[in-house]
N, C-alpha and C positions, 0 to 999 in steps of 0.2 A: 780482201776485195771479192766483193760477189758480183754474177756477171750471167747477162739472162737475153735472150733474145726473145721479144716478141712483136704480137701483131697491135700496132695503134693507129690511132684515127688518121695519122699522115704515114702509114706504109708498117714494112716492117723495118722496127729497128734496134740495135745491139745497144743495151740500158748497163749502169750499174745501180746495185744499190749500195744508197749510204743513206745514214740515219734513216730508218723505213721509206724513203723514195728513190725512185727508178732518175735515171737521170741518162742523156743522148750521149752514149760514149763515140760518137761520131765530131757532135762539137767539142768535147774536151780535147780530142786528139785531132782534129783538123784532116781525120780520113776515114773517106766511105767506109766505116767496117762493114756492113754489107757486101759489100762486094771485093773483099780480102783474098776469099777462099782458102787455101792450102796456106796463105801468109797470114793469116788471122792471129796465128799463134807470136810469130814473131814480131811482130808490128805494136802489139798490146805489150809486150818485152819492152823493146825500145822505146814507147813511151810510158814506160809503168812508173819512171820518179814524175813524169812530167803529172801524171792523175793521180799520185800521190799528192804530190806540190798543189795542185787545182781542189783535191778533196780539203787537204789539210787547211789550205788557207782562204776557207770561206766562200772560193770562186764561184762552185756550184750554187752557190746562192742566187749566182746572177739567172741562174739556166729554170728552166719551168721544167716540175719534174713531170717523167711520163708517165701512163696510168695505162698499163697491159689490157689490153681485148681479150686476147689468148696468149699461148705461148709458143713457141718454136725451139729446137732443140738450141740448146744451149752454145752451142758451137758450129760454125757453120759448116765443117770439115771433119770427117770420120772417114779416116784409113780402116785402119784391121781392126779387127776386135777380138781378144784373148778372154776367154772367161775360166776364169781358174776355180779353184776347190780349196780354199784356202781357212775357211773356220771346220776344226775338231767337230765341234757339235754337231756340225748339220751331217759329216760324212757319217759320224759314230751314228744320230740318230734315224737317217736314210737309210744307213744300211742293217740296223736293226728293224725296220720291218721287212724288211727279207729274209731274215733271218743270218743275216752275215755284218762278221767286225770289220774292224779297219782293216784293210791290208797292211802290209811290213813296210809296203812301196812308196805307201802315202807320206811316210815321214822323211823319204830320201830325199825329196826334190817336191817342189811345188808342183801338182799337174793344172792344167789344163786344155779348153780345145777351144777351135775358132768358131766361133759364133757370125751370122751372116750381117752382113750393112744393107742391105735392099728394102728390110723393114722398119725402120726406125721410128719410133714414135714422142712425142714432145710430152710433158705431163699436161693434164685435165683432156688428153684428148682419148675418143672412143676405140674400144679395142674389141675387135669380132670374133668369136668365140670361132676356133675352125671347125671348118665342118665335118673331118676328120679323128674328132675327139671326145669324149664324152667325160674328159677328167682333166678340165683347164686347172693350172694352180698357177699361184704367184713364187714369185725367190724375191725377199729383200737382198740386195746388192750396194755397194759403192763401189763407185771408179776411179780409176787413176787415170788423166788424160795427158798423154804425153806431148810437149811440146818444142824438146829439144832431140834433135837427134843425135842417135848414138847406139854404138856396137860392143858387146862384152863391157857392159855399165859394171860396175864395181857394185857392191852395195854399199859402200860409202859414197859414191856419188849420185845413187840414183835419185837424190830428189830434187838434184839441180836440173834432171830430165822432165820433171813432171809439172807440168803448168797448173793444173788443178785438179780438181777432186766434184762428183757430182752424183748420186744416189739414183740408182738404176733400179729397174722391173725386169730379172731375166723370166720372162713367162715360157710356161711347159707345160706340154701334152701329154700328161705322164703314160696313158694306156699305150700312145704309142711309143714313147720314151722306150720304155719294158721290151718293145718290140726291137725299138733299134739296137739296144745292150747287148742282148742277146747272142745281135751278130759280131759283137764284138771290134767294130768303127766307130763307137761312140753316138753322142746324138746329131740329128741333122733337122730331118721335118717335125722334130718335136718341137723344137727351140725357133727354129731361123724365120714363123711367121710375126713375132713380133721381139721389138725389144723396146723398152721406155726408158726415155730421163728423165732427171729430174729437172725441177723450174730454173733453178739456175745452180752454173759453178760456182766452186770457190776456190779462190786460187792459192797454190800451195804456200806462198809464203803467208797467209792467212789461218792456213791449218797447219802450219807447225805449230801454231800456240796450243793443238789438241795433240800434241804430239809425248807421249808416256815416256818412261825413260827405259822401255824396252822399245821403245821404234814402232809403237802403234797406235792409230789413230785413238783415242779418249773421250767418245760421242754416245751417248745414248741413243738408240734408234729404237722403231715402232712402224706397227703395221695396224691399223684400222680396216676391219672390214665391215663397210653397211652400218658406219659409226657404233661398232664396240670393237674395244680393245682385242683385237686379235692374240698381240704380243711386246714383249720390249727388249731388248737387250744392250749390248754395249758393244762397239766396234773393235774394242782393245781385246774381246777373245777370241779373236782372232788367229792362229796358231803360226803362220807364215806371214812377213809385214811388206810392204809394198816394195821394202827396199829387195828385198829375197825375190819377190815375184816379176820385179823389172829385169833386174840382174839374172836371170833366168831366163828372161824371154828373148833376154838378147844378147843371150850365149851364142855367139857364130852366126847371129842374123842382126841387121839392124832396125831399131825402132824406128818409125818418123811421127815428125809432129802430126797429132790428129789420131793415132793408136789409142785402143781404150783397154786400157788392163783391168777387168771386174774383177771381185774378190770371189766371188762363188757366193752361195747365200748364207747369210748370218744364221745362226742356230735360232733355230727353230721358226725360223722367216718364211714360212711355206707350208701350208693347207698338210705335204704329205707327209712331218716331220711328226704332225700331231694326230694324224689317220683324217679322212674324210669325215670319219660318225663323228670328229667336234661340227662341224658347219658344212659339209656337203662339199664338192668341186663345184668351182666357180661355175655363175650362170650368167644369160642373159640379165640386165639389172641390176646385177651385182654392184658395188663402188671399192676399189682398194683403194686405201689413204697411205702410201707411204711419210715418214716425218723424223725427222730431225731437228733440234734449237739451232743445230750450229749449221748443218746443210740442206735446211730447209724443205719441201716436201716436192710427194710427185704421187699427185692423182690421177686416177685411171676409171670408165666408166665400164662396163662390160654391156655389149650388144650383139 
């Protein structure tokens, strides 16, 4: 099930798609999802055989499907946000231009750090270059959205905790990035002025069918910039799998619905993996096309 929120000619409202059209998941389920918030996640739970039963047998046919203006983030509700470091490649490749390997540390335990919610951005919508920076890049990303709560998840069960999955833009100020390392707190005003989703979720009992038999997602992904292929890779090389990085994050803490666990960026998902002299740090005018078959895209303009 894919599942998108946007703006149409009567308001905004929470759609899903089936067979390429958007449809009112408001009248399937007989409740404002609009106006949910923090129950968004459970409410769509409890009626998920009932829009299963409605998709499956024709129902939607009676419904006029909808036709998005724009978008709005996918999900009405974002608690915390964990962005972790979880693909080999991008850590090996990042920190070969520095001139440094993996650490020993990186293979003990998934890291990563919290990322801010204040800036959230929806995909096709414009993203302002800060004015603090003169080296914007992209990180392709996906996310795991959490929708059930829970403490010391097992990795066996953690994907009875995760409602869906949705293809993210961690954007980064790398000149200052450099700065903040340095002190050794990690990042803050590199990262926390933007963060983007993608057009819509998809929810996890949908993406187990991409699920490998080592427990990782099985997606081909791409980055488009300024319409050429930037890059492409696959989700499954991934080194740490979602069930490790749940089970991790809520060692001794609890998750709630609405947590968004990122992966850290795909290898080679980012301007600084492959040096600026291929195509320069992001400018004004720029277009990033993130994309996926199975989890669909999330464009981004630069201004």
């Amino acid at each position: 099930m894919k599942i998108a929120r946007a703006i149409t000619d009567d308001g905004p409202k929470t759609v899903i798609l089936y067979d390429s059209r958007y449809y009112d998941l408001s009248e399937i389920t007989g409740v404002d999802m609009e106006n949910t918030g923090a129950s968004f996640f459970y409410i769509i739970q409890k009626n998920m055989e009932k829009i299963r039963d409605f998709l499956s047998q024709g129902k939607h046919a009676s419904l006029q499907d909808i036709v998005p203006k724009s978008y709005l983030l996918p999900i009405p509700h974002v608690n915390q946000i964990r962005d972790f470091y979880a693909f080999e490649d991008h850590v090996r490749n990042a920190r070969a231009r520095r001139g440094l390997e993996v650490p020993a540390e990186w293979y003990e335990f998934p890291a990563y750090y919290y990322s801010g919610n204040s800036s959230l951005y929806p995909s096709d919508c414009n993203i302002a270059r800060p004015s603090f920076t003169k080296e914007l890049d992209f990180e392709l990303e996906i996310a795991a959205v959490i929708g059930k709560e829970g403490r010391n998840i097992t990795k066996g069960d953690a994907w009875e905790h995760i409602f869906g999955f949705v293809l993210m833009n961690d954007w980064s100020a790398r000149d200052q990035q450099r700065k903040e390392m340095a002190i050794g707190l990690g990042p803050s005003k590199s990262k926390d002025f933007a963060t983007s989703f993608g057009r819509y979720l998809v929810t996890a009992e949908e993406a187990a069918s991409m699920v490998d038999n080592n427990g990782k997602l099985n997606s081909e992904v791409w980055v488009n910039l300024n319409g050429i292929e930037f890059m492409k890779n696959n989700l499954s090389t991934m080194h740490w799998t979602f069930s490790d990085l749940i089970s991790w994050a809520s060692t001794d803490v609890t998750l709630r619905p609405g947590d968004i666990i990122m992966s850290g960026t795909v290898g080679n998902g980012c301007i600084l993996e492959h040096g600026p002299e291929k195509t320069g740090w992001l400018k004004p005018g720029d277009v990033v096309k993130f994309g996926s078959d199975f989890f669909g895209e999330l464009a981004s303009n630069i201004v």
